[in-house]
N, C-alpha and C positions, 0 to 999 in steps of 0.2 A: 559759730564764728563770732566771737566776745560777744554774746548776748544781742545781734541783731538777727533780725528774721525779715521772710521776703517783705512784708509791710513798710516797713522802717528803711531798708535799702531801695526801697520804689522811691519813698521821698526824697531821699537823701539826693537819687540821683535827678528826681526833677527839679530838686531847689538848684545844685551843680548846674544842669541846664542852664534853667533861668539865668543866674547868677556871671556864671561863666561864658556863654553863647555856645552856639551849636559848631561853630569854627571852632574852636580852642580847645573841647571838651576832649576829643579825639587825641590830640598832643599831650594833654594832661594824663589821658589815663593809660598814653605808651611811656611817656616819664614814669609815672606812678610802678606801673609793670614791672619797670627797668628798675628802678630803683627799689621794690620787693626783691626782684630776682636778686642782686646784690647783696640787699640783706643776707640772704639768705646764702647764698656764697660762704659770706666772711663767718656765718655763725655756725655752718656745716666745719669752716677752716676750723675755726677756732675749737671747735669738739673733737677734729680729730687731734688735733696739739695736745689738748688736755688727757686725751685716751694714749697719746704716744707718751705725754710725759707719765704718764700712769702705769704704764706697761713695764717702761724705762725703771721706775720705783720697786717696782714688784720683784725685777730681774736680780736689781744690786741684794735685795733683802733674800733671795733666795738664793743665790752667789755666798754671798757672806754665811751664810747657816752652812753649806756647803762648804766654803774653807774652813769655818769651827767645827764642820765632821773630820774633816781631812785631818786637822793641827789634832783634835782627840784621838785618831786610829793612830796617827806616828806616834804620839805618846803614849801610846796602851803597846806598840808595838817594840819603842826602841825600851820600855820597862820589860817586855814578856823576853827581847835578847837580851839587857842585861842579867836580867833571875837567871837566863841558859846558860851566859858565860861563868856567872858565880861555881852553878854545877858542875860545869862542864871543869871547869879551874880546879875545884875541891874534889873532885870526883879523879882529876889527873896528880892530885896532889898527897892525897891518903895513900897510893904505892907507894911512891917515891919515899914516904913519909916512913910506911914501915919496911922499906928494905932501908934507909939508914939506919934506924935502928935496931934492925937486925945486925947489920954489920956494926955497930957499936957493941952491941952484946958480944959480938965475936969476937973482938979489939981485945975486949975487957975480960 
């Protein structure tokens, strides 16, 4: 605990004694208590904010990769109907194609 040991915390607390009186010293280190606890409160808050906003981050960047899948399978998909309708267009168009001119030759 920052570089003190039982030693150094013995004295600490009898110069406090001395210093402070044996009335006071008691109030001083349920202040003290309280205001640790607190600390520690706002700094627990404050990590989880940091890990929400964090999450929050991750969601949008994997969302967005997720709609540039989506926007490339519609484009890979409305290319692979157009190439079928070409076919499918030329493929109804070569009868049609050679019974005209068949009946042309017939004309003729």
């Amino acid at each position: 605990m920052f570089g003190i040991g039982m030693p150094e915390l013995v004295i600490i607390l009898v110069i406090a004694l001395i210093v402070i009186g044996p009335q006071k010293l008691p109030d001083l280190a349920k202040s003290l208590g309280k205001g640790l606890a607190e600390f520690k409160k706002a700094t627990d808050d404050f990590k989880q904010t940091i890990e929400a906003d964090s999450r929050t981050e991750e969601e949008k960047e994997h969302l967005a990769k997720l709609a540039e899948a989506k926007r490339k399978a519609e484009d890979e998909q409305a290319k692979a109907a157009e190439e079928l309708r070409v076919k499918v267009e030329g493929a109804a168009a070569a009868p049609a194609a050679q019974a005209a001119k068949a009946e042309a030759e017939k004309t003729a």
